[in-house]
ChimeraX commands (.cxc) that place a marker at each C-alpha (Angstrom):
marker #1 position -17.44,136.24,61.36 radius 0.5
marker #1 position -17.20,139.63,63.03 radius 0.5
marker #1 position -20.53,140.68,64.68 radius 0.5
marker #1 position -21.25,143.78,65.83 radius 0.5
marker #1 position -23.88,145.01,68.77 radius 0.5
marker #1 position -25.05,148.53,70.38 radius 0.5
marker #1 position -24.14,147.27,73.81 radius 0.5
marker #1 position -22.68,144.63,76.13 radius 0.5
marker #1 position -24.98,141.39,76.24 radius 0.5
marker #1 position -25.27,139.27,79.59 radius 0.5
marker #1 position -23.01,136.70,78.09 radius 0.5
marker #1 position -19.94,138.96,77.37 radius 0.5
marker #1 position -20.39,140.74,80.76 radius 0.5
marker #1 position -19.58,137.42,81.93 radius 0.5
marker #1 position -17.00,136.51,79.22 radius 0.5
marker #1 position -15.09,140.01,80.24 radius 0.5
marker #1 position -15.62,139.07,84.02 radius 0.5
marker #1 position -13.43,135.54,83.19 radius 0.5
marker #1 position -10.43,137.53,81.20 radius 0.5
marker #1 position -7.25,137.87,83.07 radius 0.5
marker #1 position -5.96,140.54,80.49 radius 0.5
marker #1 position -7.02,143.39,78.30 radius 0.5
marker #1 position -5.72,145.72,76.10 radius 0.5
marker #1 position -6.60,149.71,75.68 radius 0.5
marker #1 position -5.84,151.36,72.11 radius 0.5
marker #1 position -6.11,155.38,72.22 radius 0.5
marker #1 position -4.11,157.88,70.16 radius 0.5
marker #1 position -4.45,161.90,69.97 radius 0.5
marker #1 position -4.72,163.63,66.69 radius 0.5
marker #1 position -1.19,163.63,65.93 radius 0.5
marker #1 position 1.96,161.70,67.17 radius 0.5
marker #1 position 2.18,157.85,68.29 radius 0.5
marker #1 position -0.86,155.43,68.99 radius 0.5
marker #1 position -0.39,153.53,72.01 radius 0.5
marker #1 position -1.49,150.05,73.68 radius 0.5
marker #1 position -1.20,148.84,76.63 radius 0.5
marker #1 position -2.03,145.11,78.24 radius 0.5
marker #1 position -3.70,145.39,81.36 radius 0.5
marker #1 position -4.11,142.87,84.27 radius 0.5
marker #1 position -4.87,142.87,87.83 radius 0.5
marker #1 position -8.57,143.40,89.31 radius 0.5
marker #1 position -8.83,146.87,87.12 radius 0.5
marker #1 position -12.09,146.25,85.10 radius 0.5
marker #1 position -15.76,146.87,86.03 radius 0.5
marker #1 position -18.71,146.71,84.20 radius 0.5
marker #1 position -20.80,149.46,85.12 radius 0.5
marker #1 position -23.72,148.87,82.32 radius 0.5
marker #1 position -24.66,147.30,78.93 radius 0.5
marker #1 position -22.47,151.19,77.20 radius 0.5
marker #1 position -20.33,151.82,80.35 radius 0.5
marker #1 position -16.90,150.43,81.76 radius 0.5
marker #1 position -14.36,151.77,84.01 radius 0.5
marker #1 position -10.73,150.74,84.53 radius 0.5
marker #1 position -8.64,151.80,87.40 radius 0.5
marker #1 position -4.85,152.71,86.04 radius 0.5
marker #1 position -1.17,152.64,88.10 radius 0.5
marker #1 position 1.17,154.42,88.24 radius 0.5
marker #1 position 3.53,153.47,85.05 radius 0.5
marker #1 position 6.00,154.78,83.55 radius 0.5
marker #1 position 3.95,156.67,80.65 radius 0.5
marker #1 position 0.61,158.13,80.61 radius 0.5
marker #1 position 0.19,157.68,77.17 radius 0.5
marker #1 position -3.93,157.51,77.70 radius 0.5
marker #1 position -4.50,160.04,79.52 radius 0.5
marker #1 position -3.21,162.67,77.19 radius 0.5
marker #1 position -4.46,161.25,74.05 radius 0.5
marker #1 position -8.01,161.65,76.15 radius 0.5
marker #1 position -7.47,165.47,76.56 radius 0.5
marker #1 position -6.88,165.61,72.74 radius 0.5
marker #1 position -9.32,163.02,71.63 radius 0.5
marker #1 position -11.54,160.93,73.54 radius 0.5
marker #1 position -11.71,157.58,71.81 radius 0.5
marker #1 position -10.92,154.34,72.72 radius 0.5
marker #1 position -10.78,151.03,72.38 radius 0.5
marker #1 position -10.44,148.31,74.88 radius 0.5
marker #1 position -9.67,144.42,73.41 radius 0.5
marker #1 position -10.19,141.07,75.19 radius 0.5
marker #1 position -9.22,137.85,74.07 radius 0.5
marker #1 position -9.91,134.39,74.92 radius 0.5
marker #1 position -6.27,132.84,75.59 radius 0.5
marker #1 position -8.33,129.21,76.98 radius 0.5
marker #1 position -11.23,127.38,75.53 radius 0.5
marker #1 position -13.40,129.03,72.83 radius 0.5
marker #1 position -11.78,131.57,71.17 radius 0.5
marker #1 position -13.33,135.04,70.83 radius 0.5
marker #1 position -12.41,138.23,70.30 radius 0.5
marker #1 position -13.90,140.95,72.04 radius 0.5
marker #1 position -13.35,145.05,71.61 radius 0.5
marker #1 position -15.12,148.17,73.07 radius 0.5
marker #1 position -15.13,150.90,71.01 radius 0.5
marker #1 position -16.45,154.63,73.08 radius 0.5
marker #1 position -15.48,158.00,73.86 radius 0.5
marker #1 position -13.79,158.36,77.45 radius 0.5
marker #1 position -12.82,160.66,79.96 radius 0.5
marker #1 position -9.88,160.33,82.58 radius 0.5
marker #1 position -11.11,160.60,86.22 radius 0.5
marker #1 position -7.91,161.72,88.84 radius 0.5
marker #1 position -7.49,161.54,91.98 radius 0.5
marker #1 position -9.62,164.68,93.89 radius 0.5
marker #1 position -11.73,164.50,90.74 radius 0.5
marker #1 position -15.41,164.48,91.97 radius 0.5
marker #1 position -16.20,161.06,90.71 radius 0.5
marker #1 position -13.07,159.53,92.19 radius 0.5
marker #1 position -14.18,158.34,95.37 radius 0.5
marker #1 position -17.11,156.35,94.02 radius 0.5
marker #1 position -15.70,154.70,91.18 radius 0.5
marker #1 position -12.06,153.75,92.63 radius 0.5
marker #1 position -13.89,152.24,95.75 radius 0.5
marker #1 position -15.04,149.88,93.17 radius 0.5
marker #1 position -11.74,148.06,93.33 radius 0.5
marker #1 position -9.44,146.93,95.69 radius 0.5
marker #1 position -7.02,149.47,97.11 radius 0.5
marker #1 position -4.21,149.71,95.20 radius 0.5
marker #1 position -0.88,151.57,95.75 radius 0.5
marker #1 position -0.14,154.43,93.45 radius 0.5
marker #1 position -3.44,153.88,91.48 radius 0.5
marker #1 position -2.90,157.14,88.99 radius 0.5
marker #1 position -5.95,157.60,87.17 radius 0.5
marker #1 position -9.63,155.96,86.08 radius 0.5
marker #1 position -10.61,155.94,82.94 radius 0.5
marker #1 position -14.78,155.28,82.42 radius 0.5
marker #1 position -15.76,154.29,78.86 radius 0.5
marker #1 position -19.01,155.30,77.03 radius 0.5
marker #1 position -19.00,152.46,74.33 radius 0.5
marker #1 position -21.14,153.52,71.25 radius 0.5
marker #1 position -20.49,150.05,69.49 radius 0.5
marker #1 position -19.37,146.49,70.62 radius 0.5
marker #1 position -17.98,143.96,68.18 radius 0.5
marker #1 position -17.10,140.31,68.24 radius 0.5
marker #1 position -14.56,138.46,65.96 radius 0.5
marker #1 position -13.66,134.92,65.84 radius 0.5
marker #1 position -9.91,134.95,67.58 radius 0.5
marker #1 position -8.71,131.84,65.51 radius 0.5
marker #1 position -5.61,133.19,65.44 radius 0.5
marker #1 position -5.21,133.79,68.71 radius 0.5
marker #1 position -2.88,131.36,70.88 radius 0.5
marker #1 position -4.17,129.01,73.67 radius 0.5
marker #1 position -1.77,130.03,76.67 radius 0.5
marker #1 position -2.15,129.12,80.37 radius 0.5
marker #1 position -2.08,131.83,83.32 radius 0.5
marker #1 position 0.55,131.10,86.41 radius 0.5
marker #1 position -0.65,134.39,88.16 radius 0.5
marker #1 position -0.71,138.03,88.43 radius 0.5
marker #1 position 2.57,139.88,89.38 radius 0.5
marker #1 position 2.75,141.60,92.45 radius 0.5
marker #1 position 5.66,144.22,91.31 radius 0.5
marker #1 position 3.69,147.52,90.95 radius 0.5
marker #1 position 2.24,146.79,94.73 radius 0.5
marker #1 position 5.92,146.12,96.27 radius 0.5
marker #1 position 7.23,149.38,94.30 radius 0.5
marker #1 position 4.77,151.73,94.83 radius 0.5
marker #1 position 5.06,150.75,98.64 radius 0.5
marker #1 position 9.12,150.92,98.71 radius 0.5
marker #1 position 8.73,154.44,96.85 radius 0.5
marker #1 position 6.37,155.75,98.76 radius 0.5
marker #1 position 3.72,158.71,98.67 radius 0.5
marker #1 position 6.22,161.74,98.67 radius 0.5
marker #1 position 8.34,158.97,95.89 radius 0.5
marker #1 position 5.25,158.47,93.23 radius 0.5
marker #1 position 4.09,162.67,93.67 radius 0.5
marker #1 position 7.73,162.89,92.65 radius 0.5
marker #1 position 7.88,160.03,89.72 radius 0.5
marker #1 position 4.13,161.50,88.52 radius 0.5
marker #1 position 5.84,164.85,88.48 radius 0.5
marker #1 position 9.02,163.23,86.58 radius 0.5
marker #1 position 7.58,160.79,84.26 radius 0.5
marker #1 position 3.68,161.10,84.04 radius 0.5
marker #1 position 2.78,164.83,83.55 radius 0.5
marker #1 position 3.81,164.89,79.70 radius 0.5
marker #1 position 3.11,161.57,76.89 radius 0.5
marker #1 position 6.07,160.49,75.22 radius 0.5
marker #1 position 5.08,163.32,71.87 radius 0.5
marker #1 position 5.11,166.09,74.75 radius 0.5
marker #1 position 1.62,166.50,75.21 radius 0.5
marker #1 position -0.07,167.01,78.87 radius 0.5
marker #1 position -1.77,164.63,80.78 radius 0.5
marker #1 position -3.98,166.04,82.70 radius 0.5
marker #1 position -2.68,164.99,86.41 radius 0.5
marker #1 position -3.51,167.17,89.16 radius 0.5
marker #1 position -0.57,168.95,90.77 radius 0.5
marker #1 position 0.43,167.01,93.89 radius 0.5
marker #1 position -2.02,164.73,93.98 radius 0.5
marker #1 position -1.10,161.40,94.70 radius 0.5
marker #1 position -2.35,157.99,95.47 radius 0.5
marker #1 position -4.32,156.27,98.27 radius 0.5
marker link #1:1,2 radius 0.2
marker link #1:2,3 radius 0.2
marker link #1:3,4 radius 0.2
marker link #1:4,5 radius 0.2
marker link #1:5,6 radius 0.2
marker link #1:6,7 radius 0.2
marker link #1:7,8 radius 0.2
marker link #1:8,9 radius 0.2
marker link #1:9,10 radius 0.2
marker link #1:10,11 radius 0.2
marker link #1:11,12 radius 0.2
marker link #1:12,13 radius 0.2
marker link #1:13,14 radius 0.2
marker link #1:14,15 radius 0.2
marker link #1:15,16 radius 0.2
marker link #1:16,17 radius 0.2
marker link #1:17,18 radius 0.2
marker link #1:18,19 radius 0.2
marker link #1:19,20 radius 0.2
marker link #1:20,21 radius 0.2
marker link #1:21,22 radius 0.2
marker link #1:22,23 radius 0.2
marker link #1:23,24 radius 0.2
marker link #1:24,25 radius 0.2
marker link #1:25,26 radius 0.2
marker link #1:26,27 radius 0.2
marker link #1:27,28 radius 0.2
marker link #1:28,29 radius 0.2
marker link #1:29,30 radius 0.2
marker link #1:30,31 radius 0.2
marker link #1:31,32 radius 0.2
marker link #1:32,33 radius 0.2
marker link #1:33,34 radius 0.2
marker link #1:34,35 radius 0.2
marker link #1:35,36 radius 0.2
marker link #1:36,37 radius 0.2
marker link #1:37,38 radius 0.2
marker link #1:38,39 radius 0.2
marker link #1:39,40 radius 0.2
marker link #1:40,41 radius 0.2
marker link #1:41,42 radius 0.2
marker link #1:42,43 radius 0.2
marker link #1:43,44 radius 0.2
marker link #1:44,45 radius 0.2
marker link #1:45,46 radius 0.2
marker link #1:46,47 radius 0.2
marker link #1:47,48 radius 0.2
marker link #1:48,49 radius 0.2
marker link #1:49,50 radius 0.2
marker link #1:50,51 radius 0.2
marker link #1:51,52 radius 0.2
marker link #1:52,53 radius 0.2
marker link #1:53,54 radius 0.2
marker link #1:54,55 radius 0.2
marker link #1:55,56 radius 0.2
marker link #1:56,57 radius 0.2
marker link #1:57,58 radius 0.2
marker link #1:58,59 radius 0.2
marker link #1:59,60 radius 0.2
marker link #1:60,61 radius 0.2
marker link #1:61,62 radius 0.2
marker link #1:62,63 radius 0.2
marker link #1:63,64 radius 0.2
marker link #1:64,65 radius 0.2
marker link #1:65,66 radius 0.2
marker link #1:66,67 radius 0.2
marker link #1:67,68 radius 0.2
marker link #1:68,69 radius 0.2
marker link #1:69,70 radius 0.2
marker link #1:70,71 radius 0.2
marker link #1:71,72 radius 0.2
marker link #1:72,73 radius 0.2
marker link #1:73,74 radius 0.2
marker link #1:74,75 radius 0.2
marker link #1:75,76 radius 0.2
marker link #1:76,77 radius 0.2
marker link #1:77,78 radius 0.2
marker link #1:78,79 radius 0.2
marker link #1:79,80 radius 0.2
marker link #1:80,81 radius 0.2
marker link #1:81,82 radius 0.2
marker link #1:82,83 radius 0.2
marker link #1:83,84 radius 0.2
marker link #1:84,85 radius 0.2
marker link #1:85,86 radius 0.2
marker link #1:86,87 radius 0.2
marker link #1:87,88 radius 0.2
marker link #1:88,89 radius 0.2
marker link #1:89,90 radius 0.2
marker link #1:90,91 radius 0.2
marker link #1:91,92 radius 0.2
marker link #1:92,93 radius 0.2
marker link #1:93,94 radius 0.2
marker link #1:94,95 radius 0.2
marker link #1:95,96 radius 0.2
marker link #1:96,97 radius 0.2
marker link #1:97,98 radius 0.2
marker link #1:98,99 radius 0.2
marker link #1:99,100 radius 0.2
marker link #1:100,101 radius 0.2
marker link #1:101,102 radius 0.2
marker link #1:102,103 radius 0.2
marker link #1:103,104 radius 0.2
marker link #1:104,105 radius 0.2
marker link #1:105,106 radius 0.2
marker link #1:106,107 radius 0.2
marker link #1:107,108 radius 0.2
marker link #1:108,109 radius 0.2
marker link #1:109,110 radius 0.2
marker link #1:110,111 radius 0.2
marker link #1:111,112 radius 0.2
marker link #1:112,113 radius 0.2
marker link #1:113,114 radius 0.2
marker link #1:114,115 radius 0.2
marker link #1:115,116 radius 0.2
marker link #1:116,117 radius 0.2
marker link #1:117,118 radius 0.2
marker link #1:118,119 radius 0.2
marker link #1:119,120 radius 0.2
marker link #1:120,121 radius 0.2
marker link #1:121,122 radius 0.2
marker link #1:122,123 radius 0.2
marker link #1:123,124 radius 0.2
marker link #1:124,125 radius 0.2
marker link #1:125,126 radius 0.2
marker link #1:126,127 radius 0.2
marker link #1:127,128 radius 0.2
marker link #1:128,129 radius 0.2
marker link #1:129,130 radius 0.2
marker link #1:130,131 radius 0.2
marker link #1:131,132 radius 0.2
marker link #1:132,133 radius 0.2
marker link #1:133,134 radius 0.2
marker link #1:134,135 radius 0.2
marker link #1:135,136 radius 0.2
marker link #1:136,137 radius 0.2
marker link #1:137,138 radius 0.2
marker link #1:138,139 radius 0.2
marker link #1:139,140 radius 0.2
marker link #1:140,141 radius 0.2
marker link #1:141,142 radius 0.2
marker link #1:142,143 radius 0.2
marker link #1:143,144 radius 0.2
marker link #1:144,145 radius 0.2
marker link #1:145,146 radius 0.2
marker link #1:146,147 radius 0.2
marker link #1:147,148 radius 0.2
marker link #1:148,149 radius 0.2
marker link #1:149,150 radius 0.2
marker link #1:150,151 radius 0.2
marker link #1:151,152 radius 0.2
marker link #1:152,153 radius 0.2
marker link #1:153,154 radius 0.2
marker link #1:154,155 radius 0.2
marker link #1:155,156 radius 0.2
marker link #1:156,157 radius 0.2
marker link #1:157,158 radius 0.2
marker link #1:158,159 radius 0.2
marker link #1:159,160 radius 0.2
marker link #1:160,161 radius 0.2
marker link #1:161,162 radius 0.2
marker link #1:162,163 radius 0.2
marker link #1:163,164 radius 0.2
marker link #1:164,165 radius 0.2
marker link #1:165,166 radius 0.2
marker link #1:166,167 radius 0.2
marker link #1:167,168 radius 0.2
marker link #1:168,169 radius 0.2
marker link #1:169,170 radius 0.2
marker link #1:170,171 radius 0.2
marker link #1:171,172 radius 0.2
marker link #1:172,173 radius 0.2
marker link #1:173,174 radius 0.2
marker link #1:174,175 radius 0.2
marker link #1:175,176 radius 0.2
marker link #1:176,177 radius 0.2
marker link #1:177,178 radius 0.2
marker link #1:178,179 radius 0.2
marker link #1:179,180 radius 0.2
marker link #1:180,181 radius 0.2
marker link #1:181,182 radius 0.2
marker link #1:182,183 radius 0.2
marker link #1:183,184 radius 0.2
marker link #1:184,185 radius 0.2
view
């Protein structure tokens, strides 16, 4: 059932363009593997082998520093309405920080967003399909609005200090690669 392709196709740049979630998988060459689900407007297609995701502020940075010590990921859709697919990226990527050269073009690909932390742009080497069978039907009410309302109510000088606090190390004690200071939009 699984099929597997060199790049995206026309129809799953569409079917990607309709998902309301994703998940990214990365680990570094020791310690803990970590997903997390992603929502919001945080996804763009940028060719047939390239996406880019636009990351807030959270309370890890798990991906980040598994990207300093190895750059793979994956990132997995799945069809939660109609027909069922899965769908999972599989590349090498870099994280792109604020100041970064390549910051200012690829975050104004998004909306603004309050504390957005980092970018991450995936060079997918291999795309594969699966059936999703098992995968629940489920129905979307909305996206949540928290990150917006508590990135505003802490602030620039609040998230420098939170990045500073909670973001500059991974949960195994490994760096993340944020620039000193540096802070949102």
């Amino acid at each position: 059932m699984a099929k597997q392709f060199p790049e995206l196709s026309d129809r799953l740049r569409t079917f990607i363009g309709e998902q309301s979630m994703y998940f990214v998988g990365t680990a570094a060459r020791d310690g803990r593997v970590n997903v997390s689900p992603k929502g919001l407007d945080s996804l763009r297609v940028l060719s047939p082998t390239r996406v880019v995701w636009l990351n807030g502020t959270g309370s890890g940075n798990e991906t980040a520093a598994h990207l300093l010590d190895t750059p793979r990921m994956t990132i997995m859709f799945c069809s939660f309405v109609r027909e069922p697919l899965i769908l999972r990226l599989y590349g090498e990527a870099r994280a792109v920080h604020p100041g970064d050269d390549a910051w200012d073009e690829l975050y104004g690909l998004f909306p603004p967003m309050l504390g957005a932390r980092n970018l991450f742009v995936l060079d997918i080497d291999l795309v594969q399909t699966s059936c999703g069978y098992g995968v629940p039907l489920m129905e979307l009410q909305g996206q949540r609005d928290l990150m917006d309302s508590w990135a505003r109510k802490k602030g620039e000088d609040g998230l420098v200090e939170y990045w500073h606090e909670k973001n500059r190390l991974n949960i195994d004690g490994l760096p993340t690669g944020l620039p000193e200071g540096a802070c949102c939009d």
